[in-house]
C-alpha positions as CSV (number, residue, x, y, z in Angstrom):
1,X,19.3,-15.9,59.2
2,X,22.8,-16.2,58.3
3,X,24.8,-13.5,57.0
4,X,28.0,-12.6,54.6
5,X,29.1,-8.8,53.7
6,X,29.8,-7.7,50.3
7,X,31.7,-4.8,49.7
8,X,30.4,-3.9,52.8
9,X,26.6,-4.9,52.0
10,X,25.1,-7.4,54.7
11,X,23.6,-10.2,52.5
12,X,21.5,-13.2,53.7
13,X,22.5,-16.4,52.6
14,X,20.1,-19.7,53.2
15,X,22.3,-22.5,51.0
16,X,26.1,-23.3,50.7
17,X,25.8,-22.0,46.8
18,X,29.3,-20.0,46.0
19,X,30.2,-16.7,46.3
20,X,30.6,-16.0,43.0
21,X,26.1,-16.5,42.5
22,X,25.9,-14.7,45.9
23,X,27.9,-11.4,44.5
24,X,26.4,-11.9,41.0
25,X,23.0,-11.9,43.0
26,X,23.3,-8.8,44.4
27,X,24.6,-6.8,41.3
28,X,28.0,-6.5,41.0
29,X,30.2,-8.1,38.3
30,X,32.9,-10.0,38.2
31,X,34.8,-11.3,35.7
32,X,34.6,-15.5,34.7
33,X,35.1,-17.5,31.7
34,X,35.5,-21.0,33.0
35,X,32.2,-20.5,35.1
36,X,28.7,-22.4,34.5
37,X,26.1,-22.8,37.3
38,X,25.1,-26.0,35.5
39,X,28.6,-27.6,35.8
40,X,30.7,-28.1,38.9
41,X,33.4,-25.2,39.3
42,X,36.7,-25.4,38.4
43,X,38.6,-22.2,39.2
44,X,40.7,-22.8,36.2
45,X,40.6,-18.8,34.3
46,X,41.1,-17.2,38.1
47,X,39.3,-14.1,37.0
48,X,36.5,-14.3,39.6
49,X,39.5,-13.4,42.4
50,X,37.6,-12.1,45.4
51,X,39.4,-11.0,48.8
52,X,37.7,-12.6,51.9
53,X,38.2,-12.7,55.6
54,X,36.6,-15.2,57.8
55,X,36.1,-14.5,61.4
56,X,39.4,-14.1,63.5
57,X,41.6,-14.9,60.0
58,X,43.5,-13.0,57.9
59,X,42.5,-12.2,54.5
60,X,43.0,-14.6,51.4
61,X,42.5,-13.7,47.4
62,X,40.6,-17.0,45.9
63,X,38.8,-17.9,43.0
64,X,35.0,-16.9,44.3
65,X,33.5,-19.9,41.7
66,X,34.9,-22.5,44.0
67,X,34.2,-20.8,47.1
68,X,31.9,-22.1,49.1
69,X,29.2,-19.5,51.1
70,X,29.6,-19.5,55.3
71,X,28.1,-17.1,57.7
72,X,30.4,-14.2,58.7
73,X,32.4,-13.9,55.8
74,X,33.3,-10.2,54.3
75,X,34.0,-10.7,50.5
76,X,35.4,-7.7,48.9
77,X,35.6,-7.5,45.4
78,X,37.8,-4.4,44.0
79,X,40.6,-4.3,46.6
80,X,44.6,-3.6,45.5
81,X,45.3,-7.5,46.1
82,X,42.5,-8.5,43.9
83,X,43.2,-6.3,40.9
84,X,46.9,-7.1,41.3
85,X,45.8,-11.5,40.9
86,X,43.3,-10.3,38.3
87,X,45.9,-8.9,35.9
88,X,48.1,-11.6,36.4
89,X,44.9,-13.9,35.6
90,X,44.3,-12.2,32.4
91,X,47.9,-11.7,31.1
92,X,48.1,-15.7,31.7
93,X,45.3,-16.1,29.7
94,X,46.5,-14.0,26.6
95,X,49.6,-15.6,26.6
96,X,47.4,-18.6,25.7
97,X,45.2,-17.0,23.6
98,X,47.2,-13.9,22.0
99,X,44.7,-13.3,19.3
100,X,41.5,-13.8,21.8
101,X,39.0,-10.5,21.5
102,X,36.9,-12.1,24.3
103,X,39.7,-12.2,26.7
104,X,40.9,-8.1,25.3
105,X,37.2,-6.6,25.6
106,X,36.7,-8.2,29.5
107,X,40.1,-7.0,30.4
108,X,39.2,-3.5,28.6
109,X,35.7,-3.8,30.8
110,X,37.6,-4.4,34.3
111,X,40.3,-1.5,33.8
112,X,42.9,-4.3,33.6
113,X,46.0,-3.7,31.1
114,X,47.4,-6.6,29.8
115,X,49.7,-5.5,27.4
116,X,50.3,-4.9,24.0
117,X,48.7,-6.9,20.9
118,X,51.1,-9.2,19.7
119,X,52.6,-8.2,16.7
120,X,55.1,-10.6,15.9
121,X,58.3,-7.7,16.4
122,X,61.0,-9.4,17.8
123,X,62.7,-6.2,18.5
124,X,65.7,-6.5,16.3
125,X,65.8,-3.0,15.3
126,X,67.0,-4.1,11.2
127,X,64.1,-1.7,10.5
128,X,65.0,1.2,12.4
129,X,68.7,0.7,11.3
130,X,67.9,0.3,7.5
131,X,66.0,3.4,7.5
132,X,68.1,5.6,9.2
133,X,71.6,4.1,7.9
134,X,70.2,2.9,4.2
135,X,67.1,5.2,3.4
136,X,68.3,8.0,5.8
137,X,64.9,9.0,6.9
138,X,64.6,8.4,9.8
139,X,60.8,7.2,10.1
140,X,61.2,4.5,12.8
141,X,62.6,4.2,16.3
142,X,62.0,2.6,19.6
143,X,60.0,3.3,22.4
144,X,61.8,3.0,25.5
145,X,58.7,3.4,27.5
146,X,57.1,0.4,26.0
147,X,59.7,-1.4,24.1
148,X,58.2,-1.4,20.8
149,X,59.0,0.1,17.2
150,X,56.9,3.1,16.5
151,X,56.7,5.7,14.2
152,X,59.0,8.9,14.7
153,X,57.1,11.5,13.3
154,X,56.2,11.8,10.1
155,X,59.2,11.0,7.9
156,X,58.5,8.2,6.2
157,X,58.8,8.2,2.1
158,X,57.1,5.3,1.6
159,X,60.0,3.0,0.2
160,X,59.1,-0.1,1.7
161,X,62.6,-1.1,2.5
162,X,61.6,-1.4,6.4
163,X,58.6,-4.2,5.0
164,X,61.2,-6.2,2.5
165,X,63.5,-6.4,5.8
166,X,61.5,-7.4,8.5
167,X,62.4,-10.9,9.2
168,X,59.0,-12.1,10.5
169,X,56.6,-10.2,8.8
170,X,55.4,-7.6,11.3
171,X,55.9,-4.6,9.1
172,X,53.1,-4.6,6.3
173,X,52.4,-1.9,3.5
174,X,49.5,-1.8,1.5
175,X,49.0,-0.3,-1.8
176,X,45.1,0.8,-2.3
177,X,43.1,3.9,-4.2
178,X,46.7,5.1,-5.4
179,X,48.0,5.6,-1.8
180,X,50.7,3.3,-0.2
181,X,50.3,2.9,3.9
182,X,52.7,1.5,5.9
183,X,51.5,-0.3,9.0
184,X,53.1,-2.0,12.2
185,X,51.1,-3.6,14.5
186,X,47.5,-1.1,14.3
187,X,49.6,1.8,14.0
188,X,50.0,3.3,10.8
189,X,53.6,4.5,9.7
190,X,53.6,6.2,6.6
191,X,51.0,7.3,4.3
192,X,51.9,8.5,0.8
193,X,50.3,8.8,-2.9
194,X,51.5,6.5,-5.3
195,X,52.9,7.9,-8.9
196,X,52.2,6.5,-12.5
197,X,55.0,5.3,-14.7
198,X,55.5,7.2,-17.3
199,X,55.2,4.0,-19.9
200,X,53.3,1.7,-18.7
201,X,50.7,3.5,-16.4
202,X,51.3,1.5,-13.5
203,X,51.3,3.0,-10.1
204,X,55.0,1.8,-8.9
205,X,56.2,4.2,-6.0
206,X,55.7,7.6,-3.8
207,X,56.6,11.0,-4.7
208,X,58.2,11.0,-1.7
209,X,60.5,8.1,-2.4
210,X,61.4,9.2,-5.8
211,X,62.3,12.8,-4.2
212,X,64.2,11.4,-1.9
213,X,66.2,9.5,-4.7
214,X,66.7,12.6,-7.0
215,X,68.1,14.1,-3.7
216,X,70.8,11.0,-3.1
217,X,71.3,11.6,-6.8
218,X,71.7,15.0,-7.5
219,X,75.0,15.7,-7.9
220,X,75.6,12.9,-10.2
221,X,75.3,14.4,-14.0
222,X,72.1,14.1,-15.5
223,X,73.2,12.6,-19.2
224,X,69.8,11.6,-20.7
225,X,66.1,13.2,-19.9
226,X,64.8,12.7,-16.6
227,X,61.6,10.1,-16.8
228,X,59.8,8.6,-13.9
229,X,59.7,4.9,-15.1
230,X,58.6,1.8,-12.8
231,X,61.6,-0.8,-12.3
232,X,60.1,-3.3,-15.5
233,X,59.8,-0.2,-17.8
234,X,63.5,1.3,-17.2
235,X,64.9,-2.0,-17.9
236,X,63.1,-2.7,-20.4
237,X,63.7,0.9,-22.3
238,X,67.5,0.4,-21.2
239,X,68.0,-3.0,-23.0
240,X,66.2,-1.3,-26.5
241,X,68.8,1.8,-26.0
242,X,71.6,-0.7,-26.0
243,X,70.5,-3.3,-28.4
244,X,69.6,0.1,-30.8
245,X,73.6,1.5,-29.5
246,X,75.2,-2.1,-30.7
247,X,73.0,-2.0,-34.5
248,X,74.5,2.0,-34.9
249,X,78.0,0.8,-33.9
250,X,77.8,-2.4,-36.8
C-alpha cells in the first residue's frame, strides 16, 4: 500500500484525498478557515501551510487543503519555513479583519504573534507632549520597543487632557463608582477617586488633579476661601459675587 510520512510518521494512503484530511487523520492540527471537506478547496486563508518534499525535489511550503496526496511524500508540519508563511498568513488576515477574535484566539493557539490590537493611535505623540509640557506629569510616553503610547509609571492625575486631545479617539476615560480610569487600547493609564463639589454634590474631578492645580497655584495669593467647586458651580457663584459687587457699588 502506498505511503506518505508525517512529521516523520509513515502513513498509508489508499485515495488522492488532500493532505490537509490525511494530517488531520492522524491527529495533528493545523490551522484552516477557508477549509470544508464538503466544498472544493480554495487555499485562499494560507493557514494550513505544510512543508513537503517529493522524491528527488527540493522542499516547497503550500497550502495542504489544495494538495493533493501522492506516494512518497514527507509532509512536515511545524518547520521554521512553515511558521515563518503562517505568520505572514495570519497578519494578512487581521489586516482584513482587525477586530476578528476568531482569527486572534487561533493565532494565540499556534504560538503565532501577529501584533498588536488595533487601537486607532496614530502615533502623533499630542498626548505625551500635552502632559508633559501642559499638565507636567509626565504619565505617558512611547515604547520604543513596540512603538506604542503606554503608561510611564504611575503619574497620572486623572485630568483628562490627554482624552480631550486625542485626535481619533484612542484615549478613553471613564468615570464609574466615584473613580475615574483612564484607558488606551486594554491598558489602563490612570486610576483615581473622584471628589464631590462642594455645592452641588456632583462628582467633577480627582484629588490628584485638584493637588496638582493648588501646586501650579500656590504662590499666587489666596484672596477669598479656598472651595473645591465643579466648573458650572464656580461660575455660577462667581457671576452672584459680581452681580451682588455692582448692587453694593450703586
Amino acid at each position: 500500500m502506498p505511503q506518505i510520512t508525517i512529521d516523520g510518521t509513515p502513513v498509508s494512503i489508499e485515495d488522492d484525498s488532500c493532505v490537509l484530511e490525511a494530517i488531520r487523520g492522524i491527529g495533528i492540527e493545523v490551522p484552516a478557515l477557508c477549509y470544508h471537506p464538503a466544498l472544493t478547496p480554495a487555499g485562499a486563508c494560507k493557514l494550513c501551510v505544510v512543508e513537503v518534499t517529493m522524491p528527488d525535489k527540493p522542499p516547497r511550503v503550500m497550502p495542504s487543503c489544495i494538495l493533493k496526496l501522492k506516494p512518497g511524500m514527507d509532509i512536515k508540519t511545524g518547520t521554521e519555513r512553515v511558521h515563518k508563511a503562517r505568520t505572514r498568513a495570519f497578519r494578512r488576515l487581521a489586516r482584513y479583519a482587525p477586530e476578528s477574535e476568531t482569527i486572534r484566539r487561533l493565532a494565540e493557539k499556534f504560538n503565532v504573534d501577529i501584533g498588536q490590537v488595533p487601537d486607532n493611535c496614530i502615533r502623533c505623540r499630542l498626548c505625551v507632549r500635552a502632559c508633559r509640557e501642559i499638565v507636567g506629569a509626565g504619565a505617558l510616553a512611547m515604547d520604543d520597543m513596540d512603538n506604542v503610547v503606554a503608561a510611564a509609571g504611575d503619574n497620572c492625575i486623572g485630568c483628562g487632557t490627554c482624552v480631550n486631545l486625542c485626535p481619533t479617539g484612542a484615549i478613553r476615560m471613564q468615570d464609574r463608582d466615584g473613580i475615574r480610569t483612564i484607558y488606551i487600547r486594554d491598558e489602563v493609564i490612570g486610576k483615581s477617586p473622584l471628589v464631590r463639589c462642594e455645592a452641588c454634590g456632583q462628582l467633577f474631578a480627582t484629588q490628584k488633579f485638584l493637588s496638582r492645580v493648588e501646586e501650579k497655584t500656590g504662590d499666587h495669593p489666596h484672596v477669598k476661601e479656598h472651595h473645591q467647586y465643579c466648573p458650572t458651580c464656580a461660575k455660577l457663584l462667581s457671576d452672584r459675587v459680581k452681580s451682588s459687587s455692582k448692587i453694593k457699588r450703586m
